[in-house]
C-alpha positions in Angstrom: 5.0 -23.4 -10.1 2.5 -21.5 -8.7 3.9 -18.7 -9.0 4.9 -18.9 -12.7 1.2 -20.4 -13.8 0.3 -16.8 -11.9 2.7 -14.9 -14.3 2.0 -16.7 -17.1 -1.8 -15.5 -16.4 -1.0 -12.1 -15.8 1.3 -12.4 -19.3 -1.3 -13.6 -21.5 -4.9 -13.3 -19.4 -6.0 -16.8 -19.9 -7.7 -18.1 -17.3 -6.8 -21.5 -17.9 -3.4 -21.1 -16.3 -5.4 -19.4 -13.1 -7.3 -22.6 -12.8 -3.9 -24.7 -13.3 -2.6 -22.5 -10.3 -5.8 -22.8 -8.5 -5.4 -27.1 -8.6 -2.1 -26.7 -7.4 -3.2 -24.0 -4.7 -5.6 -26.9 -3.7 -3.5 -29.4 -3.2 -0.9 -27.6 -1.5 -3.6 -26.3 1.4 -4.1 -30.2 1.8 -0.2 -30.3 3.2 -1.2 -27.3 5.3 -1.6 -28.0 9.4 -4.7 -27.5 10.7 -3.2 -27.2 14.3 -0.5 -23.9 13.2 -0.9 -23.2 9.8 2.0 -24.2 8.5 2.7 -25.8 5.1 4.2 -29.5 5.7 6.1 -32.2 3.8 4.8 -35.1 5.9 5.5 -33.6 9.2 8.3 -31.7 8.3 8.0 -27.7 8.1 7.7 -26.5 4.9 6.5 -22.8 4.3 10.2 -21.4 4.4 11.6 -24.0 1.8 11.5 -21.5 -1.2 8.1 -19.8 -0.6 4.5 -21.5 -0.7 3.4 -18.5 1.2 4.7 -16.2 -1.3 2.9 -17.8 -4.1 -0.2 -18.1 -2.6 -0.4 -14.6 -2.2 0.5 -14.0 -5.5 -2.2 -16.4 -6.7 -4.6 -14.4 -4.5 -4.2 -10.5 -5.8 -4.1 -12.1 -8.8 -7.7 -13.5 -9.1 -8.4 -10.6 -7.1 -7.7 -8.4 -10.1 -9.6 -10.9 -12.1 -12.7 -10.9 -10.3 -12.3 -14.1 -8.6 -12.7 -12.9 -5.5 -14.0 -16.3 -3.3 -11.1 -17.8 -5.0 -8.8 -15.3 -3.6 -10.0 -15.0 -0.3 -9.8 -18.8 0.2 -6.1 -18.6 -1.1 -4.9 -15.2 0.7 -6.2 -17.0 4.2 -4.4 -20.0 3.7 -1.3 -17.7 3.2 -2.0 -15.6 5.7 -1.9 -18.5 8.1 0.8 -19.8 7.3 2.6 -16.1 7.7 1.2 -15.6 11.6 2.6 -18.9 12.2 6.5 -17.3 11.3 5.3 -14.5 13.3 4.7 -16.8 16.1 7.5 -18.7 16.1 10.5 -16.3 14.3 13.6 -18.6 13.3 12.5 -21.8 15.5 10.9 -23.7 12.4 14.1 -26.0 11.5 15.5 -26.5 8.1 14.1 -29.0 6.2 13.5 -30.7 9.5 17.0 -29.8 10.5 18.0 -27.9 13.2 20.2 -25.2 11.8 20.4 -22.3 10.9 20.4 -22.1 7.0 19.6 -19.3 4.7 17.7 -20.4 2.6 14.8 -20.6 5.5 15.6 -17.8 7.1 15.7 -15.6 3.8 12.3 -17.2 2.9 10.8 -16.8 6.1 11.7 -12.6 6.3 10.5 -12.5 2.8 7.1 -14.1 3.2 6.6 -12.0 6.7 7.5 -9.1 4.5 5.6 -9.3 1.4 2.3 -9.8 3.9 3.1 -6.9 5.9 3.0 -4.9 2.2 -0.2 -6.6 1.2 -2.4 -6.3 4.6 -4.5 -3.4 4.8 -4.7 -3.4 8.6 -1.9 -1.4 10.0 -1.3 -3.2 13.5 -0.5 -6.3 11.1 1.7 -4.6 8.6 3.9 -2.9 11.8 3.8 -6.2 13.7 4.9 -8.2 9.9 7.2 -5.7 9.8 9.3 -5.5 12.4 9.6 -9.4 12.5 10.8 -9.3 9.0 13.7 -7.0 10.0 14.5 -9.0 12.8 15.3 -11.8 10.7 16.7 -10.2 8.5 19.4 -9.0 10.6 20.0 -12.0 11.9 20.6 -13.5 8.8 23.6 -11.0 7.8 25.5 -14.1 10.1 25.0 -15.8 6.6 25.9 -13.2 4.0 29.2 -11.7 2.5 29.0 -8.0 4.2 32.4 -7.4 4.6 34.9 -8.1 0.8 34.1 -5.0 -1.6 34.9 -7.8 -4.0 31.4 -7.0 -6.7 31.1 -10.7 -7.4 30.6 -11.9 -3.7 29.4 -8.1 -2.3 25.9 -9.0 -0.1 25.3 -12.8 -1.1 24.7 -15.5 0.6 27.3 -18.2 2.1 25.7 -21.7 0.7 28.2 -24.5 1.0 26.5 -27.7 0.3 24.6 -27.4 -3.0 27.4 -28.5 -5.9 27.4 -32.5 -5.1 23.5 -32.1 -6.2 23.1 -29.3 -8.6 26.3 -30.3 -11.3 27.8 -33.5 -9.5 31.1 -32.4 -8.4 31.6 -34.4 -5.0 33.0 -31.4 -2.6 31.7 -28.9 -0.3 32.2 -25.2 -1.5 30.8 -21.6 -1.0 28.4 -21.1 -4.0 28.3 -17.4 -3.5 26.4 -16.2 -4.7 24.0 -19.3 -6.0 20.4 -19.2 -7.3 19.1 -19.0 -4.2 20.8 -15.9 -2.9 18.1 -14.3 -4.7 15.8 -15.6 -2.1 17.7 -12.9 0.1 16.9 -9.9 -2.5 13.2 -10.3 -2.2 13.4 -9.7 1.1 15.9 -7.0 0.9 13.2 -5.5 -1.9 10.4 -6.1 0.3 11.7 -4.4 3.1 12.8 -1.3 1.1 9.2 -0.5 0.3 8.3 -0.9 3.3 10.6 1.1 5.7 12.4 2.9 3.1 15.6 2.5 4.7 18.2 3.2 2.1 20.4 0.5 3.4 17.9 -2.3 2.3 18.0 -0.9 -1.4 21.8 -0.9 -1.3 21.9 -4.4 -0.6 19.3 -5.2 -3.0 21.5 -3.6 -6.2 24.8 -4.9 -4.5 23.9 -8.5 -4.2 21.6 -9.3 -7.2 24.3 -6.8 -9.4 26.3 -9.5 -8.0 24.0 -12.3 -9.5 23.3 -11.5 -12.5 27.4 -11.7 -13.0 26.4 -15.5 -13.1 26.3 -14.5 -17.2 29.6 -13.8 -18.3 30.6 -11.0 -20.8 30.1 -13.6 -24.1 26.5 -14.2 -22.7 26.9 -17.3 -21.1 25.3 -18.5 -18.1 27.0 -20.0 -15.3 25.4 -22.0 -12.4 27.3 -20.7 -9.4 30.6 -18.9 -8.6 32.4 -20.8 -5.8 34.3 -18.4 -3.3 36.8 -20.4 -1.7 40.4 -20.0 -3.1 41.3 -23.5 -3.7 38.9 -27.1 -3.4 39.7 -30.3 -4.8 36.9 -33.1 -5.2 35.5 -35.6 -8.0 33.8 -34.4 -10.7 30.9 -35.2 -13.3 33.7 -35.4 -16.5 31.9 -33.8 -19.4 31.1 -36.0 -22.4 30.8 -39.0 -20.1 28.7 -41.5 -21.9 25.0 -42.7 -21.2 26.8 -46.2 -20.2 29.3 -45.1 -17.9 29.7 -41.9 -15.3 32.8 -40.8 -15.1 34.7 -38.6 -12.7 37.5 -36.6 -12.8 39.6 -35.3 -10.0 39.1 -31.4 -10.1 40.5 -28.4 -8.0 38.5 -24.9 -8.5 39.0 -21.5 -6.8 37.4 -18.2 -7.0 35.5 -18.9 -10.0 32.6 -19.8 -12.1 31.3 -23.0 -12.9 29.6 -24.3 -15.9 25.7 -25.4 -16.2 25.7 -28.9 -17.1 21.9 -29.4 -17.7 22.9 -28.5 -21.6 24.2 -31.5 -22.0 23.5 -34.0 -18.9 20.5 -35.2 -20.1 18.0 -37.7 -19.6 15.1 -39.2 -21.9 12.4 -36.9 -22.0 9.7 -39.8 -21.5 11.4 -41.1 -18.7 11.1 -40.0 -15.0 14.2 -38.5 -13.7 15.6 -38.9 -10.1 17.6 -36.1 -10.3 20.7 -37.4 -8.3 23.7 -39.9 -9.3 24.0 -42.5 -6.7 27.7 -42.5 -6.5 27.7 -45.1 -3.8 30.2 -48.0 -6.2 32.4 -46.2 -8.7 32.3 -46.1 -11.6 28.4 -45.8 -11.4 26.0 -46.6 -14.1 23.6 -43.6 -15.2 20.5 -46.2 -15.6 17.7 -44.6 -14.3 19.2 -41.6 -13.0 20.9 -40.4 -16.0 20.3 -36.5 -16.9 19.0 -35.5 -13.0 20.4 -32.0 -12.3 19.7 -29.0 -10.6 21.9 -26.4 -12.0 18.9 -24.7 -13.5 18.1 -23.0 -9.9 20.2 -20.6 -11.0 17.0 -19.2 -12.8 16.0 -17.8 -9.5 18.0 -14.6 -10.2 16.0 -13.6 -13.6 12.5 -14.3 -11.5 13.8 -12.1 -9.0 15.2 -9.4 -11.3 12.0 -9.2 -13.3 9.7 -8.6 -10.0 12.5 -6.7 -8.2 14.6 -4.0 -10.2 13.8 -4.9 -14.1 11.7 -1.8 -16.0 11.8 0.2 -12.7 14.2 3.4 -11.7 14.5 3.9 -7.8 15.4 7.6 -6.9 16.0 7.8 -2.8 16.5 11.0 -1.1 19.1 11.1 1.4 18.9 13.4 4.8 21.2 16.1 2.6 18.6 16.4 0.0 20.9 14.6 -2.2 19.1 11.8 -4.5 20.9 8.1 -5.0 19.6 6.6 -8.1 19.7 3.3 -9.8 18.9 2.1 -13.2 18.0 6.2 -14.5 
């Protein structure tokens, strides 16, 4: 949010969504540890679910170009500890408390190390930022699709858990790529700048071309296209009413699937809890009705617009031969 109040700022140059940011900057560096920096959820490790760190700097060269520079110096320090403690301790931060090894945190993590290496001024920092960013980064190719020239999977990343909570269908599947593969291209974009290593650029157009294939050829937008060739598991049935959730049994394969946030809905004065407990079938929706997370499939546009959107990339190879994109 933090990052959109910051865009929104830079769209229309009212302050008033600066000082919106800055409230939420100020309560986020509350949940920051005193003892390592880190942004926390309780006492959980937070800064690489999605990227506080990112936003914050964001926040910062943004009231830096609007003259509020205490603002942005109190906002690019909190960042920048929360950066030297990934640089401290690489990929041993956990996932969500967890210990695996997801990429979603590792993804966050090279991106955040990456976008302060391009950002710092002092050069021992950007090499040191650097280098740990590619060193994640290449450890996390353990997590992407590198290897089918298939242009719908080519370079994203291999999420399996995220369709029971984001359109209710009760199975584990690859969401390849999902919205948060895109977490992966800001890194990969990041990185580019940086080294300007050709193969970094690649995998930028290759896996967000990839992503924005989540809007099929009529203009529709899909949440997620699921890799595996054939899964079977119980399904939100479309239609179902506000009084009863229904499931169907469903089997899916190398394919698309549909938002459902267009129509699973829920009272727009109401709280919503976001998931079905499906503990006693059939379930009620009571409160819960209209909780979905489909919509993290917006993630790709965000990244598009900062990453490759309104900009043409012309790389020289070693044979004085130029590779271009979007010219």
């Amino acid at each position: 949010m933090i990052s959109l109040l910051t865009d929104f700022y830079e769209l229309t140059e009212n302050e008033k969504y600066l000082n919106f940011a800055d409230d939420l900057a100020a309560w986020l560096m509350k949940l920051q540890s005193r003892k390592d920096g880190s942004y926390r959820s309780h006492k959980t490790h937070y800064t690489c679910v999605i990227y506080p760190a990112k936003s914050m700097m964001e926040l910062a060269l943004a009231e830096q170009n609007a003259g509020r520079i205490s603002r942005s110096k109190v906002h690019l320090n909190s960042a920048k500890k929360a950066v030297e403690n990934l640089l401290q301790q690489m990929d041993d931060i956990a996932t969500e408390g967890q210990m695996t090894f997801e990429d979603g945190m590792i993804s966050c993590e090279s991106l955040q190390l990456a976008l302060f290496a391009l950002i710092t001024e002092n050069p021992d920092e950007k090499k040191a930022f650097t280098q740990a960013a590619e060193t994640i980064m290449r450890k996390h190719r353990c997590l992407e699709q590198q290897f089918l020239p298939d242009c719908r999977v080519r370079g994203c990343t291999l999420r399996f858990w995220e369709a029971r909570y984001d359109i209710n269908f009760f199975a584990n599947m690859l969401n390849c790529p999902h919205g948060w593969t895109s977490w992966k291209n800001y890194a990969s974009y990041y990185l580019y700048l940086l080294t300007g290593n050709f193969l970094y650029l690649k995998d930028l157009m290759d896996t967000l071309g990839a992503c924005m294939q989540c809007v099929d050829a009529d203009g529709e937008l899909m949440w997620a296209y699921v890799a595996d060739p054939c899964v079977s598991g119980q399904r939100l049935k479309k239609g179902c009413t506000k009084d009863h959730v229904s499931f169907e049994e469903c089997t899916v394969g190398e394919e698309y699937l549909p938002m459902i946030s267009d129509w699973f809905r829920h009272d727009a004065n109401k709280l919503t809890f976001q998931y079905i407990r499906w503990l006693n079938a059939p379930a009620t929706w009571s409160k819960d009705f209209g909780g979905s997370c489909d919509n993290d499939v917006h993630e790709h546009f965000k990244c598009l617009c900062e990453t490759v959107f309104g900009k043409a990339f012309l790389h020289e190879r070693d044979d004085g031969n130029f590779v271009c994109y979007n010219c």
